[in-house]
TORDREN-326495 format. One line per field, with one value per residue (C-alpha): x, y, z. Coordinates in steps of 0.25 Angstrom, whole numbers. Example, Ala and Ser with C-alpha at 12.3 -4.5 7.8 and 13.67 -1.06 7.14 Angstrom:
REM residues 2
east (49; 55) $
north (-18; -4) $
up (31; 29) $
REM end
This chain:
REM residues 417
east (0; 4; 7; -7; -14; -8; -11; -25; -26; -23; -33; -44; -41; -38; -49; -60; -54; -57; -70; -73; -76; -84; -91; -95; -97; -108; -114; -115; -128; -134; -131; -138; -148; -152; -149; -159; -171; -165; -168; -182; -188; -182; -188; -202; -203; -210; -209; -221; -222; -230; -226; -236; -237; -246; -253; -256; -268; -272; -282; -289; -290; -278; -277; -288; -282; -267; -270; -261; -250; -242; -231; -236; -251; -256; -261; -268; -261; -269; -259; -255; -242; -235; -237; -233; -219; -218; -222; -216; -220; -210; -222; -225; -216; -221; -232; -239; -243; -254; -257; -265; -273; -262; -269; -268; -256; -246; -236; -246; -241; -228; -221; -214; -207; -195; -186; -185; -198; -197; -201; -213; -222; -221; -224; -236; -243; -243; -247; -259; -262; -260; -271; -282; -275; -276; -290; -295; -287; -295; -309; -304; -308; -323; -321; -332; -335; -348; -346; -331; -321; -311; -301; -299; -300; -288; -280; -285; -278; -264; -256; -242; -233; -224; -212; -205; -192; -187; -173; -172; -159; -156; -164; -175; -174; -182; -178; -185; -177; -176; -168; -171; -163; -152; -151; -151; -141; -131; -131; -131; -117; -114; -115; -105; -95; -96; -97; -86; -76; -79; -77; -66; -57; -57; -53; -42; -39; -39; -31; -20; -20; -21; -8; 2; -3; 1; 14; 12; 10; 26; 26; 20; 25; 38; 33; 23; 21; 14; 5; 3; -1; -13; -20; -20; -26; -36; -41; -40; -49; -59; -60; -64; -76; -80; -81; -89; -98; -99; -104; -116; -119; -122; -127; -137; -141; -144; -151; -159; -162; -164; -175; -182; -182; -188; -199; -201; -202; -193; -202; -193; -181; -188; -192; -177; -172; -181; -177; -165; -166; -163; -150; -138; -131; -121; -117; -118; -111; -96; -96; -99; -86; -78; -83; -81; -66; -61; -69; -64; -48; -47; -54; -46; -33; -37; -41; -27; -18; -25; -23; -8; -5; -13; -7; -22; -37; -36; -28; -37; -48; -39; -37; -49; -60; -55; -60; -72; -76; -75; -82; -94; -96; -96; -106; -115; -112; -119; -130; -133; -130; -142; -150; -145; -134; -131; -128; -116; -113; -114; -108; -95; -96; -95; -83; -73; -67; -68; -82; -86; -86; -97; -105; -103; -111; -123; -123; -122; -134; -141; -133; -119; -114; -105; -93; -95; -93; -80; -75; -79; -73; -59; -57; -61; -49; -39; -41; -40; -26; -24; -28; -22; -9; -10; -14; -3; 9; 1; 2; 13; 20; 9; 10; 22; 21; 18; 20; 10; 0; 3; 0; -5; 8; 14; 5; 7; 22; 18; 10; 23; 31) $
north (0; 13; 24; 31; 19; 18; 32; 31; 17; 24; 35; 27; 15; 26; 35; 21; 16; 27; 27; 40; 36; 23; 29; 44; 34; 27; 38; 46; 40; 39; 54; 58; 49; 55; 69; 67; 62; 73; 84; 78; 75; 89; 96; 90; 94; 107; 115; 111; 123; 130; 146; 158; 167; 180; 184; 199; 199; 213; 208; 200; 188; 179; 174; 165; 158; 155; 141; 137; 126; 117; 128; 140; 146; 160; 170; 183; 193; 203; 215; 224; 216; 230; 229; 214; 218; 226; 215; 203; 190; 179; 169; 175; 167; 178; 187; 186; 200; 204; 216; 215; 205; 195; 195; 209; 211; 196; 203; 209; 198; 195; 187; 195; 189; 191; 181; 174; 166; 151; 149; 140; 153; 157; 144; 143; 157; 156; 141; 145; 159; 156; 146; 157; 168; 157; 156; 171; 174; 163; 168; 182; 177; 174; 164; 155; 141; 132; 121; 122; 123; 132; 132; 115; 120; 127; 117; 105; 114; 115; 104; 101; 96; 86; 87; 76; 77; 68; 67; 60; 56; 56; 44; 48; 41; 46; 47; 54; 63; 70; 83; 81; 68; 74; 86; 75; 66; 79; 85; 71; 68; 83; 80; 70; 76; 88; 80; 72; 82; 90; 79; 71; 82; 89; 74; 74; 86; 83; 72; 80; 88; 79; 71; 84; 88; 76; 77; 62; 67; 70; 54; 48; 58; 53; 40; 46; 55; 67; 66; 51; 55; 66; 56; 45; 54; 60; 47; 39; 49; 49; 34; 38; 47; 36; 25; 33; 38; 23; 19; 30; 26; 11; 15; 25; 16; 4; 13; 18; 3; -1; 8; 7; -10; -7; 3; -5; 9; 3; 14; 23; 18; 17; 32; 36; 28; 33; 48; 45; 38; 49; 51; 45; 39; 31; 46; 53; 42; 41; 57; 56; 48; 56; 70; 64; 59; 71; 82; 72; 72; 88; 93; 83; 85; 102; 97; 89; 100; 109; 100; 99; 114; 118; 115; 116; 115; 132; 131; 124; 135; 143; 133; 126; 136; 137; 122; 124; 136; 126; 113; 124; 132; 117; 112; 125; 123; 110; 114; 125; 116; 108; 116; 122; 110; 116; 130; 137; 135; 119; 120; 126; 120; 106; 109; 114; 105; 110; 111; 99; 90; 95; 101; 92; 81; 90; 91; 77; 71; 81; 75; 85; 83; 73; 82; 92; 79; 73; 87; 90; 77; 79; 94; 87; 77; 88; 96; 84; 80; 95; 98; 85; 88; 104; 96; 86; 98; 104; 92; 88; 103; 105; 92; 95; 109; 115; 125; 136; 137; 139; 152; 150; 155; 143; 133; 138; 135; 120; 120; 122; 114) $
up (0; -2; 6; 3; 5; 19; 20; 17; 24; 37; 35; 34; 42; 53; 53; 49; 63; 72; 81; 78; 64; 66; 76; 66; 54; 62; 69; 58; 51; 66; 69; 54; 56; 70; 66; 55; 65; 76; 66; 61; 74; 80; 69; 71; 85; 87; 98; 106; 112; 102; 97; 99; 87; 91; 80; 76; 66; 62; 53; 63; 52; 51; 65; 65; 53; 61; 69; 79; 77; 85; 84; 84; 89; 87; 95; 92; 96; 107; 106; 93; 88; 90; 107; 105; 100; 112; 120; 118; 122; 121; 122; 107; 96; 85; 80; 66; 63; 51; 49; 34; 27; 22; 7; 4; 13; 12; 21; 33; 40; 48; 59; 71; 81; 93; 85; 72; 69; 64; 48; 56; 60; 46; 39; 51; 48; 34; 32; 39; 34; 19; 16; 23; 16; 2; 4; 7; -6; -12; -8; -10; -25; -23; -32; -31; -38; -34; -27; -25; -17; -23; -14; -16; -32; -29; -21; -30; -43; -38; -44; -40; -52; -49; -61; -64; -71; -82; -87; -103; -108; -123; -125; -120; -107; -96; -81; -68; -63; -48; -45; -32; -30; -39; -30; -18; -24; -28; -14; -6; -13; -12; 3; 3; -4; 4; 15; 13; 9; 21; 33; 26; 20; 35; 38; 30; 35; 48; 47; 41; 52; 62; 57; 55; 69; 75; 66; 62; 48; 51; 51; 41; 28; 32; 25; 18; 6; 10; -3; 1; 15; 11; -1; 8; 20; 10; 4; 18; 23; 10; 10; 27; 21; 11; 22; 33; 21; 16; 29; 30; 17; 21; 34; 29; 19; 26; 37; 24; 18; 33; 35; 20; 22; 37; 33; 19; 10; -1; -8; -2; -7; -21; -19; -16; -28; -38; -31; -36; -47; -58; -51; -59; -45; -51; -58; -45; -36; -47; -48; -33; -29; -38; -33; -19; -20; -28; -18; -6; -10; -16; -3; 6; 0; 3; 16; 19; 14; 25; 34; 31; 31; 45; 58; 68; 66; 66; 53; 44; 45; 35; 25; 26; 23; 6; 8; 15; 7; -8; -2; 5; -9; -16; -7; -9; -24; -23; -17; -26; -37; -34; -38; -52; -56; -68; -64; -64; -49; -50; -63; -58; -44; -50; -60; -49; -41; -27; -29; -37; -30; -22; -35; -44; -34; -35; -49; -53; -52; -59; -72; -74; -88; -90; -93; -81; -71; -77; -79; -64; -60; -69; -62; -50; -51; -56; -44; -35; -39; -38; -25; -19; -25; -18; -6; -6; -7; 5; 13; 10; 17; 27; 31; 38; 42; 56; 64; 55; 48; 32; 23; 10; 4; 11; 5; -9; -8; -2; -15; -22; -17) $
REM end
């Protein structure tokens, strides 16, 4: 074996070993799983202690329309709202003040309160004032029909299209298609790029760091070429990610196929598959794994010559926000991308390299042409073997330098070297 096989060999087998990863990668699914239910079952419960909304009619017709809920309950006020300002009452969540009939005047009406007012009140007021005001519009009309109802006429004649979209290929095939599940696919494997870039690339890092703290780098370059040393670490550390991101996927999958074989809803599964059935996978899953390798070692390698050069935590903060800054405005990208994958932004954004990786994955399943990908894919592996080779001549300097942290003219001379 060679020297970065043994390299890589002890970076797996040492950080697979430890408790601290056996014990994340299994209580890592438990902990989605139950913040999931946490945030479901908090988010049902209402405060049982319900809020008092004074209400201040000036028209004398609107209050007997607003009913009380299991949140809110409204009071008449039996002051002018102008002495209830001056007395306050902490008793009183808000006041709803109209002062004008709501059809002639739509904005005689308004919410005050001490402190900012929950979306709720809103959504409460008007879903119960907008069917009474609908139908006083409505008999404003004196439209009048025998034996009718016109207000069902009305409701019965609203139709709600449902559009289904086709894709034909030059023969004439016909296939369904759902830009929701390519919007879904795109940011689920954006997610994991991003993700994965993130956690394992600070890990590289920190592992750098760690070992020319501890001076035991100081060791083992005497046998080992610096180069050598940081490949091995990089891809060590991937093949870490790959193995704890394996196991989720088998766990959450058989907790998924578990709970479709309990319940019986096979439908469900058939739902799901049919969701995602105009979605070229086997496309989306290669590109996948060549967006994830090449975004995983340029980001590592930046991650790793970061490492090298800074001497404490404190650095890093300097050298690290450049870095931070790309993978946010990659991820932003994406997201906006999901909506116009054909624009300029996602066109661009999946061609450049520090941002492709992230792009591109949104792009995809909405069918990029051919040529966009491979040239994506090529500028991709250019600026890999670029960046890690910048990488390598800072590691291979940093590695060994303490005492200070370097200056950016420093580091250009390392380059030259």
């Amino acid at each position: 074996m060679n020297k970065t096989g043994i390299v890589i060999q002890r970076e797996y087998m040492t950080r697979v070993r430890k408790k601290s990863f056996i014990f994340l990668t299994l209580l890592m699914p438990i902990l989605l799983a139950g913040m999931v239910v946490g945030i479901v079952f908090l988010s049902s419960i209402n405060n049982k202690k319900a809020k008092v909304i004074v209400v201040a009619d000036e028209t004398g017709e609107y209050f007997p329309v607003l009913k009380n809920t299991d949140q809110y309950v409204f009071i008449e006020a039996k002051e002018g709202f102008a002495d209830f300002r001056k007395n306050s009452d902490e008793s009183v969540y808000a006041t709803l003040v109209i002062t004008d009939d709501l059809l002639k005047n739509p904005e005689a009406i308004a919410l005050y309160s001490h402190k900012q007012v929950v979306s709720s009140v809103e959504n409460t007021v008007a879903s119960q004032l907008n069917p009474y005001l609908s139908d006083k519009k409505l008999n404003s009309y004196q439209i009048s029909i025998p034996n009718l109802n016109l207000k069902n006429i009305i409701e019965n004649s609203k139709i709600n299209l449902k559009i289904k979209t086709v894709k034909t290929d030059e023969s004439g095939k016909e296939t369904q298609t759902s830009a929701e599940s390519a919007s879904i696919t795109g940011m689920v494997f954006t997610f994991l790029i991003y993700m994965f870039i993130f956690v394992y690339g600070a890990m590289v890092m920190q592992g750098v760091m760690e070992e020319k703290t501890n001076r035991i780098v100081e060791v083992i370059v005497s046998s080992v070429n610096p180069f050598d040393l940081m490949m091995g670490k990089l891809v060590g550390i991937g093949l870490v990610g790959l193995t704890q991101f394996g196991i989720w996927a088998l766990i959450f999958l058989g907790f998924g196929l578990s709970g479709i074989a309990l319940s019986g809803s096979f439908s469900l599964f058939q739902s799901i598959n049919g969701l995602f059935a105009s979605v070229n996978m086997t496309e989306v899953c290669f590109y996948f794994v060549l967006f994830f390798i090449g975004g995983y070692l340029m980001y590592a390698s930046l991650f790793a010559a970061i490492g090298a050069m800074v001497n404490s935590q404190e650095d890093t903060q300097q050298y690290m926000m450049p870095v931070t800054v790309l993978i946010l405005f990659a991820t932003y990208a994406g997201l906006f991308s999901a909506q116009n994958p054909d624009g300029p932004l996602a066109f661009w954004s999946s061609l450049i390299p520090f941002t492709s990786p992230i792009v591109m994955m949104v792009r995809i399943p909405f069918e990029v042409p051919w040529w966009q990908m491979l040239l994506s894919v090529a500028l991709l592996a250019l600026t890999v073997i670029l960046i890690v080779k910048l990488a390598a001549k800072i590691y291979r300097v940093g590695i060994l330098m303490y005492g200070k942290k370097p200056t950016y003219g420093e580091i250009v001379k390392w380059l030259k070297y």
